[in-house]
C-alpha positions as CSV (number, residue, x, y, z in Angstrom):
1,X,-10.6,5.0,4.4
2,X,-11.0,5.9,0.8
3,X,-9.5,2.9,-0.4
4,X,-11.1,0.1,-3.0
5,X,-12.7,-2.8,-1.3
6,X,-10.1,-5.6,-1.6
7,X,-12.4,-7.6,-4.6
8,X,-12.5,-4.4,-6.2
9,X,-11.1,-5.1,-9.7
10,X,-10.1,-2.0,-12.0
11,X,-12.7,-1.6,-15.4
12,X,-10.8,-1.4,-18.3
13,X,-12.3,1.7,-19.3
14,X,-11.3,3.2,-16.2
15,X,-7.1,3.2,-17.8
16,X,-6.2,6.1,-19.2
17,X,-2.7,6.4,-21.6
18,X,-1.1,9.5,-21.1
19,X,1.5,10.8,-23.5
20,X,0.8,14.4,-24.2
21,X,1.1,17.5,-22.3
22,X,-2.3,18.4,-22.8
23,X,-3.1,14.7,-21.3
24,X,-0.8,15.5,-18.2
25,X,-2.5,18.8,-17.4
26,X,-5.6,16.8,-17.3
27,X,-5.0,14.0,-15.3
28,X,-3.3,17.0,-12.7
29,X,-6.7,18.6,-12.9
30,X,-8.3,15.7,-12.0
31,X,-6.8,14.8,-9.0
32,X,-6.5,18.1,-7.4
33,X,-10.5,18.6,-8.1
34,X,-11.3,15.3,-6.2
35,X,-7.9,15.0,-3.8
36,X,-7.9,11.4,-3.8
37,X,-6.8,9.9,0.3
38,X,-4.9,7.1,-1.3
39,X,-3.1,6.5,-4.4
40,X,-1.0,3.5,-5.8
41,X,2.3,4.5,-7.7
42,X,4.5,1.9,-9.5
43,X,6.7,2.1,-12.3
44,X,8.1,0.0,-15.1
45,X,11.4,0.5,-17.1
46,X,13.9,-1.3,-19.4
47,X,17.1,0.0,-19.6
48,X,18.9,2.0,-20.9
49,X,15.5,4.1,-19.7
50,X,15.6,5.1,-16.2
51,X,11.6,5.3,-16.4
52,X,9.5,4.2,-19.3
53,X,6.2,4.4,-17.7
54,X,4.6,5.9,-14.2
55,X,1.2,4.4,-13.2
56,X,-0.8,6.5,-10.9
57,X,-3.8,4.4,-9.1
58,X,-6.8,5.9,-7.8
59,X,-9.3,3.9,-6.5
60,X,-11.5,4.3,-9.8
61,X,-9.2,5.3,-12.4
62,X,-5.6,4.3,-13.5
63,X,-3.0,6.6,-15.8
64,X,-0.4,5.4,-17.5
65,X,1.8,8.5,-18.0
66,X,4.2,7.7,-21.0
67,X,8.3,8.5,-20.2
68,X,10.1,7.5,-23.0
69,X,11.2,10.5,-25.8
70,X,9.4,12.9,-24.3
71,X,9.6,16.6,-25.3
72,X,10.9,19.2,-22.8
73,X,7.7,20.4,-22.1
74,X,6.1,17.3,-21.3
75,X,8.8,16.4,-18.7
76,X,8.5,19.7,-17.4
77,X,4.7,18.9,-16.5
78,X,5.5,15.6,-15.4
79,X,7.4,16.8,-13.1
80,X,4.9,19.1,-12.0
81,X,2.3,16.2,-11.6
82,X,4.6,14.1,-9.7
83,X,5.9,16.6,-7.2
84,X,2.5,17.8,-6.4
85,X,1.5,14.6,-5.5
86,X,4.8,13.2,-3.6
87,X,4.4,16.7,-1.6
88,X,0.5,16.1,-0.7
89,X,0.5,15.1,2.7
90,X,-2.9,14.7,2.8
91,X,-2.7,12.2,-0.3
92,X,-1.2,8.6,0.9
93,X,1.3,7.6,-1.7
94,X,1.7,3.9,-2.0
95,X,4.5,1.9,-3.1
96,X,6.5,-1.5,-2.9
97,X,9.8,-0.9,-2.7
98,X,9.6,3.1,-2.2
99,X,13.4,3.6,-2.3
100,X,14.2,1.9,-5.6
101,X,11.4,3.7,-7.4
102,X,13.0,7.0,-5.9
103,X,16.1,6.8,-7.1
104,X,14.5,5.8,-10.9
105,X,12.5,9.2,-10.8
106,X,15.8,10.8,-10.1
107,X,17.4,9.4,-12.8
108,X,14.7,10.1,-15.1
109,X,14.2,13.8,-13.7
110,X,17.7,14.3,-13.0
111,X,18.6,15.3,-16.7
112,X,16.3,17.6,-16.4
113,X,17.3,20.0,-13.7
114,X,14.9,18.3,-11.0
115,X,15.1,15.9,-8.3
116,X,13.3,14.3,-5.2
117,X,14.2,14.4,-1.7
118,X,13.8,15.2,1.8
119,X,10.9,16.5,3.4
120,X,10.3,19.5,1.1
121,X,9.6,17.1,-1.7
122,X,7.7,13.7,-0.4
123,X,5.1,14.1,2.4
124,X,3.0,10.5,3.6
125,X,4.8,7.5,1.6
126,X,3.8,3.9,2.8
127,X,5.8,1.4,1.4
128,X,3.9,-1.9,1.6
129,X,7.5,-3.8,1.1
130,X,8.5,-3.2,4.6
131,X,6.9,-5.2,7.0
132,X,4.6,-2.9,9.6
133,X,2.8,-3.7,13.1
134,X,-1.0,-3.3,13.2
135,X,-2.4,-2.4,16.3
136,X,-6.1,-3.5,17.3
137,X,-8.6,-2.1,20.4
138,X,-10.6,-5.4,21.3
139,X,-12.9,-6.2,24.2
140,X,-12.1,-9.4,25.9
141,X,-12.8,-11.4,28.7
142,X,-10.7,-11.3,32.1
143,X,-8.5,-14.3,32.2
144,X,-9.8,-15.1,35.6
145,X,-13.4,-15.2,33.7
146,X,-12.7,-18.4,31.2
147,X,-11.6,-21.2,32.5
148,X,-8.2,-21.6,30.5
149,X,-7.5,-18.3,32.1
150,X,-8.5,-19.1,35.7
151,X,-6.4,-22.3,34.7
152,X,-3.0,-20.4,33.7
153,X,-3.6,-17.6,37.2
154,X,-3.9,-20.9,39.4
155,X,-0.7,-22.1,38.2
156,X,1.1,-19.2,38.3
157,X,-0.1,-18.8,42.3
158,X,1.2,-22.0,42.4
159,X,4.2,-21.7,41.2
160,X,4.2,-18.3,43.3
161,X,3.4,-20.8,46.4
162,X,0.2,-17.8,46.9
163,X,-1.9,-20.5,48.7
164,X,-4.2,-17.4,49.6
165,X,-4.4,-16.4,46.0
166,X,-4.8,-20.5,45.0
167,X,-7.9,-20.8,47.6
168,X,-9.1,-17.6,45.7
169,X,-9.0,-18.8,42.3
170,X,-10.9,-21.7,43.9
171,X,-13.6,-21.0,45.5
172,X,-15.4,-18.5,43.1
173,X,-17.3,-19.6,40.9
174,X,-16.5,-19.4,36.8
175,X,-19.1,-16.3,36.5
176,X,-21.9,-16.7,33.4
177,X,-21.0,-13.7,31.7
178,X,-17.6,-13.3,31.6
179,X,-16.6,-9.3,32.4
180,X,-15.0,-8.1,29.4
181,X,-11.6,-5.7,29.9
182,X,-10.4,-3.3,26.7
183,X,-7.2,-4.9,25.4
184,X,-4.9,-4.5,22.4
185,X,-4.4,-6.9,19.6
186,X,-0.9,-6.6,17.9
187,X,-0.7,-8.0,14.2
188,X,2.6,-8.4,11.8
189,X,1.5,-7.7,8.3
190,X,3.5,-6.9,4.8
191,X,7.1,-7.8,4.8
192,X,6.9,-9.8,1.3
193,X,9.9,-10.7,-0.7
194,X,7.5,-9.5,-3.5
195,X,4.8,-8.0,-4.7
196,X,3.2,-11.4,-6.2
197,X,3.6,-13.0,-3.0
198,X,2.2,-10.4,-1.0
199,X,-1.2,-10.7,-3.3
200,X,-1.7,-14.1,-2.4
201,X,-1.2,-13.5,1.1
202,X,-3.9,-10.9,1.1
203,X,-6.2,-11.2,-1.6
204,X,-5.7,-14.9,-2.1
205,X,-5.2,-14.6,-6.2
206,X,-2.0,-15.1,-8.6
207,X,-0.7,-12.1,-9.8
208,X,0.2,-12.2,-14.0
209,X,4.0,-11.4,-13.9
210,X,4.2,-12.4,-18.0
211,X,4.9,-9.1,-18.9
212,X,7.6,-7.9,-16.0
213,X,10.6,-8.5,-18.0
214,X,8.8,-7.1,-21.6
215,X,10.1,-4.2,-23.8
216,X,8.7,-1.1,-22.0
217,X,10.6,1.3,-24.4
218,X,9.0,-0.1,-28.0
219,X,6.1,2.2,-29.1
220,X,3.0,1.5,-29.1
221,X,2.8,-0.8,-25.8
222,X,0.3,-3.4,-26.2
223,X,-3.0,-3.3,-24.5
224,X,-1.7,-6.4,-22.5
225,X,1.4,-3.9,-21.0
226,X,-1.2,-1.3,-20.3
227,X,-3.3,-3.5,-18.2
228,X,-0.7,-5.4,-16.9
229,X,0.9,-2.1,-15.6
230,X,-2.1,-0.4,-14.3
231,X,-2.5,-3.6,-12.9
232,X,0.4,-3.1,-10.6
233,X,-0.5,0.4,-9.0
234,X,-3.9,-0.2,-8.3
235,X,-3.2,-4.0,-6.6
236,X,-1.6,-1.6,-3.9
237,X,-4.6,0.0,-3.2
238,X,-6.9,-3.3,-2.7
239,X,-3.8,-4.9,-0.8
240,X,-3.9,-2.0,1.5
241,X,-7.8,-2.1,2.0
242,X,-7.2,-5.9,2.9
243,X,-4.7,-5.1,5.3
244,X,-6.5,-2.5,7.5
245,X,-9.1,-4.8,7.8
């Protein structure tokens, strides 16, 4: 599916810290060379910021992209790297809590002239906050086949008063190989209060929430706010991988 294997933890040399123009232009470049099918977005801020950073997960690299006192140049290409890849419907955009993080962008881009909505602006958003069906195709045996099935038919013709259908049930015999009939599985998955919990539903580890409530405006971050905010995208990734499988 294009997505990490859910194990798949993120190298640390696979981060990238973007705060340059120059930098932006690249990690555009990047992507459109190798049009990634999935991608995790998050972002951190402390106010007053609207945005101080926007992490961009693929499944082998993470970029930081720096939003705090940025020139107009720089915001001008951000914006250009972010509408590009909100507008790629062939490009999955994953997020937790998509409609929060929407309004931030518009804050932060709003200054600026720019803004995000409606179709001509965001194309194939999955927001692994709201809680989605999954549907299955499965082979399984006819009810009348196993024997808690042939069970639950007679007591339905029971209940039915079918004596016919009862003398059916009956008299055949419970066959050796049961004959298998295409069915459908239905599954509820996602629909976490947050994203913390969701990862030990699904991946079964603790996500580090130390650095949630840190300074995300003070220059330089530390290498711990980095990670901790790559992190974040690229969880959404493995989380999705776990749940389509």
């Amino acid at each position: 599916f294009g997505l990490p294997s859910p194990e798949a933890a993120l190298p640390l040399d696979a981060i990238h810290f973007v705060d340059s123009a120059q930098g932006l232009s690249h990690v555009l470049t990047f992507l459109q060379q190798s049009p990634p099918d999935f991608v995790g977005i998050d972002l951190e801020w402390s106010d007053p910021q609207p945005v101080s950073l926007i992490q961009i997960a693929t499944p082998s690299r993470a970029f930081i992209l720096d939003c705090v006192n940025r020139t107009p140049l720089y915001m001008a290409v951000l914006h250009c790297l972010v509408e590009w890849i909100l507008k790629r419907e062939q490009t999955t955009k994953l997020f937790f809590g998509f409609p929060h993080d929407l309004i931030r962008l518009n804050m932060l881009f709003g200054p600026h002239g720019r803004t995000f909505g409606g179709k001509d602006h965001i194309a194939s958003v999955l927001d692994l906050y709201m809680q989605r069906v999954r549907r299955v195709q499965v082979r399984e045996p006819r009810p009348e086949d196993t024997p808690l099935g042939r069970e639950g038919l007679l007591g339905e013709a029971l209940a039915a008063l079918d004596l016919e259908e009862v003398q059916r049930l009956s008299a055949e015999p419970l066959p050796v190989h049961p004959y298998e009939e295409r069915a459908e599985q239905v599954f509820t998955v996602g629909g976490h209060q947050s994203l913390s919990m969701m990862v030990e539903r699904y991946l079964g580890e603790g996500l580090n929430k130390t650095y949630r409530r840190s300074n995300w405006n003070f220059r330089p971050l530390s290498a711990a706010q980095v990670i901790y905010a790559a992190t974040d995208a690229h969880v959404l990734l493995r989380l999705e991988s776990a749940l389509r499988q």
